[in-house]
N, C-alpha and C positions, 0 to 999 in steps of 0.2 A: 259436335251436336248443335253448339249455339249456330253456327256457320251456316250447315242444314239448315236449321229452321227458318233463318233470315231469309238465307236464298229460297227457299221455299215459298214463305210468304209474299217477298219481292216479287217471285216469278209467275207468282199468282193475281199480284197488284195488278203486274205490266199485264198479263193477256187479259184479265179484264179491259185496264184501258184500252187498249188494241183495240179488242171487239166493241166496247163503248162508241170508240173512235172513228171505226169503217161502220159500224150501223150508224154512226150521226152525219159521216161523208154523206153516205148514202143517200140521206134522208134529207140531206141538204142539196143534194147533186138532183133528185127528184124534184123537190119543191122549186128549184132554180127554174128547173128546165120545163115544169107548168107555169110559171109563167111568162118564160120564153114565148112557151106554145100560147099563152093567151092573149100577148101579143101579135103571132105571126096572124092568131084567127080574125085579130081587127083587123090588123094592116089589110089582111086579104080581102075583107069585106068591102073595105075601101076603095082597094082598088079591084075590084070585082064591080064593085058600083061606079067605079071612071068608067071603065070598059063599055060598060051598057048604056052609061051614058054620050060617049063615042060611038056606038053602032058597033062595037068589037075591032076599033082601029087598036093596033097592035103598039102604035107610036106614042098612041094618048096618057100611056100610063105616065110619060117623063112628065105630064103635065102637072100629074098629080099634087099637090101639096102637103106640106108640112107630116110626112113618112116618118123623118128623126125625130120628128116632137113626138110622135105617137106611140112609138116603137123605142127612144129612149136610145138607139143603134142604126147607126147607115146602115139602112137596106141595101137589099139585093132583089130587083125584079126583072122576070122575064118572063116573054109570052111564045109557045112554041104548039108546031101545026103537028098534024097524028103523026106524022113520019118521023118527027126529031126536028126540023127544022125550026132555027132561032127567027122568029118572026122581031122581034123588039125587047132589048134588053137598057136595062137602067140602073147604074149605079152612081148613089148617095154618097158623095164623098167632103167629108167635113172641112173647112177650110185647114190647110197646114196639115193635116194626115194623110198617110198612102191609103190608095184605095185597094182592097183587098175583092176578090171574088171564089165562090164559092164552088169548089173539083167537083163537080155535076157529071153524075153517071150518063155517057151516051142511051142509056134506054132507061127512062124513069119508069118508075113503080107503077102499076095497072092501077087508074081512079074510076069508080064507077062514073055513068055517062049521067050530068047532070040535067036534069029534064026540067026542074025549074028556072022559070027563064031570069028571077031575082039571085043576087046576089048571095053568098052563105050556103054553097054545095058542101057536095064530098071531098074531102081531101085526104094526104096521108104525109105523115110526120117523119121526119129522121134527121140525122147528123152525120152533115160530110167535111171532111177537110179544107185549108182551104188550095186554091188552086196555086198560090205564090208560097216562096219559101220563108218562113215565118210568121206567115199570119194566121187567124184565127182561124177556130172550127165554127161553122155555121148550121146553127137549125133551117131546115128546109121544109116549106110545105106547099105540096103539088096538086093542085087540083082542077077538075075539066069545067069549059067555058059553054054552057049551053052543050047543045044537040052537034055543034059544028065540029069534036075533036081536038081543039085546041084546048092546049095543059097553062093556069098559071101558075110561075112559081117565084113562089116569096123566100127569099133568105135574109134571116138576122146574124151578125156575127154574133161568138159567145166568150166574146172577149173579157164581159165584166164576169159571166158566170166563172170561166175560168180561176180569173184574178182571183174570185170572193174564194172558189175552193183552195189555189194555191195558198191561197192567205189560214186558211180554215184549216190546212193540212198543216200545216206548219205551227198554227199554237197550238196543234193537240199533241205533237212531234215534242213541241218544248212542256209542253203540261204532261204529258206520259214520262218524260223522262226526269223532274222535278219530282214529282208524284211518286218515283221508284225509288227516284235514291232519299227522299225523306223516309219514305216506310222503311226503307233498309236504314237507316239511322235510328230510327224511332225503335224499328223493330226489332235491333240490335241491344237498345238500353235496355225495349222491358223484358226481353228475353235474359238478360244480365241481371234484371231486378227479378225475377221469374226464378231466374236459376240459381240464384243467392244460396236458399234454404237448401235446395240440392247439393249445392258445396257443403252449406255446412253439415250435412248431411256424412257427405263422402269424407269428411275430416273426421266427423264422430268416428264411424263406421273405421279408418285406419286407425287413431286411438284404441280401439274396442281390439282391434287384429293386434297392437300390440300389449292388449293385454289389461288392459285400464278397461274392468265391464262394470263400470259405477258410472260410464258417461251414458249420458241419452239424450236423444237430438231433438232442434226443436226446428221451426212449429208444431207445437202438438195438439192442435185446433181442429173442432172437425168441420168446422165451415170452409173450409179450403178442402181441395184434393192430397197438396203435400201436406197439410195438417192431417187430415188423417192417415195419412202414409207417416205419418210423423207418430202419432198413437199408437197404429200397428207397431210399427219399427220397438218402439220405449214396449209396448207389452211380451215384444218377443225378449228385445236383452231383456227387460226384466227376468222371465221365464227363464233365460240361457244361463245367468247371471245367479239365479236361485237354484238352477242344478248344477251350477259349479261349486255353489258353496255348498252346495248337499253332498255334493262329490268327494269334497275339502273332508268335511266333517264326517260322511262315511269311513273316509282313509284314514284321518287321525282317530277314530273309535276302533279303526281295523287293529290299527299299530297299537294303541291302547289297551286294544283287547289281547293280543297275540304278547304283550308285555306285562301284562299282569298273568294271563293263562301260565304264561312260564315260570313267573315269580310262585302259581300256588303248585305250577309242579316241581319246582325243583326243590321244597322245604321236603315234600317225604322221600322225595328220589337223595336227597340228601341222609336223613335220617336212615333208608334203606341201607343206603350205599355203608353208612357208620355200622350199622349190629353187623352186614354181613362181614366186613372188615373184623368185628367182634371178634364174629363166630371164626372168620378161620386165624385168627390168633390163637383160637384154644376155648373158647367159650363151649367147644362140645365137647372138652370133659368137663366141665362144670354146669350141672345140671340147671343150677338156681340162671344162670348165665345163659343157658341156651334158651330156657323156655322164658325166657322175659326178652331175650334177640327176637322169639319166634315170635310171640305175643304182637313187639313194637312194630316187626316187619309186617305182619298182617293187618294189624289197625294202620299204617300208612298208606299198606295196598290198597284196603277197602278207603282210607280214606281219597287215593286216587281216581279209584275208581268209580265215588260220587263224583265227583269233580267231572270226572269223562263224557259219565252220562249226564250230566247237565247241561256239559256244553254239546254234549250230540243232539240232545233235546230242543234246545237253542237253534241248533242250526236248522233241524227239519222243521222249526217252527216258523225261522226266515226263508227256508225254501219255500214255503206252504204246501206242504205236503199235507194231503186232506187226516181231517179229526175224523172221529168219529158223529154224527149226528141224528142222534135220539134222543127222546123226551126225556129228559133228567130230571128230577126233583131236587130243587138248591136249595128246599129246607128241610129233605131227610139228609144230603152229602153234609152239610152245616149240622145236624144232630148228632152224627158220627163224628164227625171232625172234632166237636167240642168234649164226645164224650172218652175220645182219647187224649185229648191235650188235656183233660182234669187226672185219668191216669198218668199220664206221663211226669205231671206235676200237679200232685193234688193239695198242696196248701195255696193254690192261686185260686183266687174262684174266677169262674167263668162264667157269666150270662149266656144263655138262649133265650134270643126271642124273633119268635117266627111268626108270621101271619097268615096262619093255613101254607097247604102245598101250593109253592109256586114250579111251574114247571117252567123249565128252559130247553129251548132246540144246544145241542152237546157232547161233548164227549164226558162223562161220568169220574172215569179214570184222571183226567185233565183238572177239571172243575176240582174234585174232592184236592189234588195238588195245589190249585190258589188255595183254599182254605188252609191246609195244611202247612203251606209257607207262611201265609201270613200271619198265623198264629205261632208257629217256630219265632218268627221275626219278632212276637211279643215277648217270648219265653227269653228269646236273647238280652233284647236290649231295654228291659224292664226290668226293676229288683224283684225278687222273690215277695210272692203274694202281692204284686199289683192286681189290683184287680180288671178286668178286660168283659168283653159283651161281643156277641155276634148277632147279627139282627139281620130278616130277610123280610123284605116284602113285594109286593109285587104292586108298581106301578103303570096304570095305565098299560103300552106294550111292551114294559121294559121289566126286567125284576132289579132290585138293587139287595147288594150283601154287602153291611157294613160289617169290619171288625176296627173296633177301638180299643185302646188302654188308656190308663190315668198317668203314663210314665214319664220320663225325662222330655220328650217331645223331641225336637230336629228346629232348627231353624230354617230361615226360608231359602240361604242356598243351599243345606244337606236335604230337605224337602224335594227342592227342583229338581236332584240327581238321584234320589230313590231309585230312581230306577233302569239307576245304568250301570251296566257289566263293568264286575269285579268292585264296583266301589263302596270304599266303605270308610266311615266319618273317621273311625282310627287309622291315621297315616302309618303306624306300625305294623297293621295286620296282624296280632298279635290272636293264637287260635283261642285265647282266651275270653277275647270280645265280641269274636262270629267267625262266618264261615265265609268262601271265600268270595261273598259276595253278588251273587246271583239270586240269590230265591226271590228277590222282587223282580229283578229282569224276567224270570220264568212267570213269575205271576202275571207280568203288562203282556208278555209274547205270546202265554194262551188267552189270556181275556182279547187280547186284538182278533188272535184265532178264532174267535166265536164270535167277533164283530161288536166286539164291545166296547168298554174304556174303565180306566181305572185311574184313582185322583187320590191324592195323601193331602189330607189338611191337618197342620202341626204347628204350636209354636211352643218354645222352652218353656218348659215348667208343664205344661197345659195337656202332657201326650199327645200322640198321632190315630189319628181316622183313616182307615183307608175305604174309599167305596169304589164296589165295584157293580158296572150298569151290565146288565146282556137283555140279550132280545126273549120274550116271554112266550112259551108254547101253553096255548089249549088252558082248559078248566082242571084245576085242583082236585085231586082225587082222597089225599089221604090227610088225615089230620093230626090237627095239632099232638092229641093225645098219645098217637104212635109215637112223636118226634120224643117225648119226654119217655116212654115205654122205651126209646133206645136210649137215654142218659143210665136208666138203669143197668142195661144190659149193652156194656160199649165193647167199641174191637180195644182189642186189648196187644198192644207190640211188645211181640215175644222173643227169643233169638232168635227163629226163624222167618218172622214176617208178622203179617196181622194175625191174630185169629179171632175169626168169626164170632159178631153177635146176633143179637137179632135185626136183622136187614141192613148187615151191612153190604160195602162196595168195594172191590177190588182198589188196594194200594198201588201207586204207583211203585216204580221200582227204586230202589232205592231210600223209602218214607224212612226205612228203619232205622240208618246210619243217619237222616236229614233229624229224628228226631234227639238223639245223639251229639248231630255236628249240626246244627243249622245254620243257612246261608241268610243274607240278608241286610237291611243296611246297619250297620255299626255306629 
């Protein structure tokens, strides 16, 4: 490429010069040759004026004087009749030089007939050869003598013109080719200082290929072209470089995921696998023995089967497979929610405080689940009768639902990982301190669902806040008073599911066994 461009530019140099060089010939070969010509036009005057002063003798011209001083070039003159015939010819020859004469066409050029009888007619201009081998070319100018037919004709040699152009061809010959090969030197360096940055460019760029995406190239300036090619370039690795490390960290969450999901299945596949074992030992003749195999094997089933549908839940919530989207009220799901986490545990108190209905665009089913986790998640990992508050208000176009407690709180790196699958602060996993870890993951994966965000502020001693923001639908329809009208009369979880109080909403599946076994950080 550097090579290219040199020879390019060089090749560009030189036809300039060229054409510089034949336009200034040219223009020097023209201006030579007017004053040739304004030469030949005195000499002729002169001796146009011998002539008449001779009476038109043909011989008088030799008489003439001082031709070379005037003309600066031994002349050539000669006087001839209408037919071609050389009447008197005269040639100027300087001491010690040959004398040269001028290859004269047998039939000179047609001159109009001059009818003035003074000196300074018509004449006509050209350049002929000369008639000996070697010598010069001659400007010729031929013109008629009076009324009588007779032509005269002046020749100058062009011997200096020559000279000055050989000369003049020749330093443009040495300065066109000076001129080329310094540009191809010159043009060679800055195209090397030019192409620097493109090396180090193409160096980054093999780094990067094997694998090194922390390098990024410079110049990265945008007052330059390669600077800003240098910008681009650093924002794209940047970009390539942050989905590789999303890539990274998607895989290891995979592998983490797919390693813990096995850890919490294979505790009841284990315990299953033990009563069945039990049972065909003989536990079914022994009564006490079979219905406590049957008992344990069913509460592990069911406990798998939270587990299942949580993580199926998870995944159509990373597929984005659409929610549902109607106006929800998040401070009647928030009055129901609370007035079954005070049945499920009623020596805890629990605050409501809502601020009129706030609607939110949602899924019902979905939404009453964050609340329902995250008040499981108090129930877990808070002593008995901490006290807890759930608050909803509606800001501006956003609504916000805070739930807090007064509890143990989380530090700031069990904080940062709230809410991530399977994890939980007790590295035992012990079902005595939670479940198996997901109920905040489900809480972040529907609130994103809805286009929201969800943030835990906690430090030890002090309890955990979680709030959660969604986008806010329409004007408030129902009030405060209803919300406390359902603390009286709450859904109540029974063996078979919710049942119904005054305006409640459909449980998700699985709420019953979550209030039982809940998930969440530990």
């Amino acid at each position: 490429m550097r090579a290219r461009l040199v020879a390019v530019a060089s090749a560009l140099v030189v036809v300039g010069l060229v054409v510089a060089a034949v336009v200034s010939y040219t223009a020097l070969r023209s201006s030579l040759l007017r004053r040739v010509d304004q030469q030949l036009d005195l000499l002729h005057r002169r001796v146009e004026a011998q002539l008449f002063r001779s009476g038109g003798d043909a011989n008088s011209i030799g008489r003439a004087a001082a031709f070379d001083t005037v003309a600066g070039s031994p002349p050539f003159l000669q006087v001839r009749d209408e037919d071609g015939t050389i009447l008197g010819s005269v040639v100027v020859r300087p001491p010690g030089e040959r004398t040269y004469t001028p290859q004269l066409p047998s039939r000179l050029p047609t001159v109009p007939v001059d009818t003035d009888p003074g000196p300074g007619g018509p004449s006509k201009t050209f350049t002929v050869a000369s008639a000996e081998t070697g010598g010069p070319a001659f400007r010729v100018s031929v013109s008629s003598i009076g009324t009588s037919g007779q032509k005269l004709i002046v020749a100058l040699p062009l011997r200096d013109v020559t000279h000055t152009l050989a000369h003049f061809r020749n330093i443009e010959l040495l300065v066109t080719l000076a001129v080329a090969v310094t540009v191809a030197g010159v043009g060679l360096w800055l195209v090397r200082v030019a192409m620097r940055p493109l090396t180090g460019i193409a160096a980054t760029a093999d780094a990067i290929a094997h694998g090194d995406l922390s390098r990024r190239v410079s110049p990265a300036d945008e007052r330059t072209e390669i600077g800003r090619l240098g910008l681009a370039l650093n924002t794209m690795l940047g970009r390539i470089q942050s989905a590789f490390e999303e890539r990274q960290r998607s895989e290891d969450r995979l592998r983490r995921f797919v390693a813990d999901a096995s850890h919490e299945l294979r505790t009841p596949l284990t315990s299953i696998r033990g009563y069945a074992e039990l049972f065909r030992r003989g536990a079914a003749t022994r009564p006490d023995d079979l219905a406590k195999a049957m008992s344990r094997i069913e509460e592990e089933a069911a406990r798998m089967g939270v587990l299942v549908e949580e993580m199926l839940l998870l995944a159509r919530l990373d597929q984005g497979r659409p929610l549902d989207h109607k106006s929800v009220d998040l401070s009647l799901l928030a009055a129901q929610a609370v007035g079954d986490a005070r049945v499920v545990e009623p020596n805890r108190p629990i605050d409501l405080d809502v601020d009129g209905a706030v609607q939110v665009i949602g899924d019902a089913v979905r939404l009453r689940q964050v609340l329902d986790n995250l008040l499981a998640n108090v129930r877990t990992h808070t002593p008995r009768g901490t006290p807890a508050t759930v608050r909803v208000r509606a800001n501006g176009d956003t609504a916000v639902l805070v739930v807090e407690d007064r509890g143990p709180g989380m530090t700031d790196d069990e904080a940062a990982r709230a809410f991530e699958r399977f994890y939980r602060v007790d590295p035992s996993r012990a079902r005595t301190s939670g479940g198996a870890g997901l109920g905040l993951s489900i809480v972040s994966a529907i609130v994103a669902a809805h286009e929201g965000t969800v943030t835990v502020d906690s430090s030890p001693g002090e309890g955990a806040r979680f709030t959660v923001t969604l986008p806010v639908d329409g004007p408030t329809v129902t009030s405060v008073a209803e919300h406390e009208q359902e603390l009286d009369h709450p859904v109540v979880v029974g063996a078979d599911g919710p049942e119904a109080g005054v305006g409640d909403v459909p449980v998700g599946e699985g709420d019953r066994d979550r209030a039982a076994d809940p998930d969440g950080v530990s």
